[in-house]
C-alpha positions as CSV (number, residue, x, y, z in Angstrom):
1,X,89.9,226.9,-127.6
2,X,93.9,227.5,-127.9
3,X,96.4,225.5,-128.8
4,X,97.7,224.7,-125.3
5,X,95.9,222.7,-122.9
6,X,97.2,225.0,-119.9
7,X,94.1,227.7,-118.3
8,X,95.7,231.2,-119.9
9,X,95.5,232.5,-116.2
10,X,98.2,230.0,-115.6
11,X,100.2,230.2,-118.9
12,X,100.5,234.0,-118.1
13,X,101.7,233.2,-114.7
14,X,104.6,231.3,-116.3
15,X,105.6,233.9,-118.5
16,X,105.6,236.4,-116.4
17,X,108.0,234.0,-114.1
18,X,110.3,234.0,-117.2
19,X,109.9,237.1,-118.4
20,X,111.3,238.2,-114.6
21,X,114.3,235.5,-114.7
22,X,115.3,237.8,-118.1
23,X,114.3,241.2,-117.1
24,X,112.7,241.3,-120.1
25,X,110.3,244.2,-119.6
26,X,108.9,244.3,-123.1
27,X,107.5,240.7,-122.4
28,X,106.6,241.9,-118.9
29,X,104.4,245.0,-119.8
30,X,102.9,242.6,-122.4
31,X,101.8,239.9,-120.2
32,X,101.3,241.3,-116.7
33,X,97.7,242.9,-116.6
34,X,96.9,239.8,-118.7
35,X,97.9,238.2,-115.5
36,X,95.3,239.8,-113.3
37,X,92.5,239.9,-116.2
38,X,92.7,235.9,-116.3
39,X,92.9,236.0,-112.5
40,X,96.3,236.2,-110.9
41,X,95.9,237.8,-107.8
42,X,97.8,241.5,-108.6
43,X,99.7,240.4,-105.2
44,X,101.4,237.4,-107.5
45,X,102.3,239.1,-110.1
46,X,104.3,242.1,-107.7
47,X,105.7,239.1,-105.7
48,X,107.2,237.4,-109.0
49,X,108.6,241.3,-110.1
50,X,110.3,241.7,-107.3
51,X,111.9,238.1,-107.1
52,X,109.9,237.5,-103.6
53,X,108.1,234.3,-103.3
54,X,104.1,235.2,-103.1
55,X,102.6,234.8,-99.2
56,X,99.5,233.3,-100.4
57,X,98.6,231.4,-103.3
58,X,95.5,229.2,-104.8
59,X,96.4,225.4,-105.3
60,X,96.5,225.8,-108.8
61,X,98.7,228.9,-108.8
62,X,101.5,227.6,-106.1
63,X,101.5,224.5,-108.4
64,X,102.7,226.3,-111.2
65,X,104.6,229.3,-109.2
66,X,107.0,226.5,-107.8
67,X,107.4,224.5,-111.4
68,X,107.9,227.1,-113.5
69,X,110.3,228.9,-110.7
70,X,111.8,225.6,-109.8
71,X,112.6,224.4,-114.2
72,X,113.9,228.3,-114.7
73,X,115.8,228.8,-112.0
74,X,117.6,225.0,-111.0
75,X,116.8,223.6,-114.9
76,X,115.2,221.0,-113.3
77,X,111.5,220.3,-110.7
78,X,111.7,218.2,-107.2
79,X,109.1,215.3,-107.9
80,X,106.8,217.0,-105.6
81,X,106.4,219.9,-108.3
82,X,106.4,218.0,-111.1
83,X,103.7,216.1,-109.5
84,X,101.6,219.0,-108.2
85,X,101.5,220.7,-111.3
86,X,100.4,217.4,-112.7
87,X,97.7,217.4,-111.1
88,X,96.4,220.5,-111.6
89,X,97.0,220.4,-115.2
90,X,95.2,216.7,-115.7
91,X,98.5,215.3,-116.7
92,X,101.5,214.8,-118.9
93,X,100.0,216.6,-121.8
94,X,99.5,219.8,-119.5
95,X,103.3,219.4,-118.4
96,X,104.3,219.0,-122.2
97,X,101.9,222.6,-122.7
98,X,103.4,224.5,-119.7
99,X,106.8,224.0,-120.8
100,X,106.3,224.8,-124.6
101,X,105.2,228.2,-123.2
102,X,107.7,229.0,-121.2
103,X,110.7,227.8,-123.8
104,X,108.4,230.3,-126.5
105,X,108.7,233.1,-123.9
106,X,112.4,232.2,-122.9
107,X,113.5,232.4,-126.8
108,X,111.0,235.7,-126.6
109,X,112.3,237.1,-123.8
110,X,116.0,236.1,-124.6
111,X,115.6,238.1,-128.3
112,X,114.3,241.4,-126.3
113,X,116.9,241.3,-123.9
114,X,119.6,240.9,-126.3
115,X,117.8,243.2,-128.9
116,X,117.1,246.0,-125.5
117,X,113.8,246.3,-127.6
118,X,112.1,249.9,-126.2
119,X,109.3,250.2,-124.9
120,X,106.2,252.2,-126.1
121,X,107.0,256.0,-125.5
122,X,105.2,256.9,-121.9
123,X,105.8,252.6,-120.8
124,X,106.6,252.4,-117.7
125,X,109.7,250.1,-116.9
126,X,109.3,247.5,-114.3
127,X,112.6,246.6,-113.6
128,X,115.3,249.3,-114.0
């Protein structure tokens, strides 16, 4: 058991939607086929890359698509997200875990960004 109440399939979820909002694609090739192994649908994750929303989504995974898309992109949730992903995460404590791990990944994905940390040689870029 982790540190953070949040399932990891939907932690890397929401650092994969801040890792897009700051092109960071050192925090993107980290996180992104941890995104599939934990169970995000590979059609999520190419959705969130390109900036589309996904078609389809579990409960769970729409809950925290639209908070985590919603707090990055407005810096703030409609009560209907905030509640939604409430709910999925059995309460405020889950909230409070979600968004300690997106601020880590925003101060991560921030640094590479600002640092244009490379790649491993033969990486792939995701978003040039």
């Amino acid at each position: 058991e982790g540190f953070s109440s949040v399932p990891p399939k939907l932690n890397e979820l929401a650092i994969l939607v801040v890792a897009k909002h700051w092109s960071a694609e050192y925090v993107w090739n980290a996180h992104h086929t941890a995104a599939v192994r934990n169970g995000i649908p590979a059609e999520v994750v190419e959705a969130v890359r390109t900036g589309k929303r996904p078609s389809t989504m579990e409960k769970d995974v729409e809950a925290i698509y639209n908070f985590a898309t919603e707090f990055i992109t407005n810096r703030e949730v409609t009560d209907a997200a905030l509640q939604a992903a409430r709910a999925v995460l059995g309460g405020d404590r889950g909230i409070v875990d979600l968004v300690g791990t997106m601020g880590l990944y925003q101060i991560a994905s921030m640094m590479v960004a600002l640092d244009q940390t490379p790649l491993a040689p033969g990486t792939k870029p995701y978003f040039h």
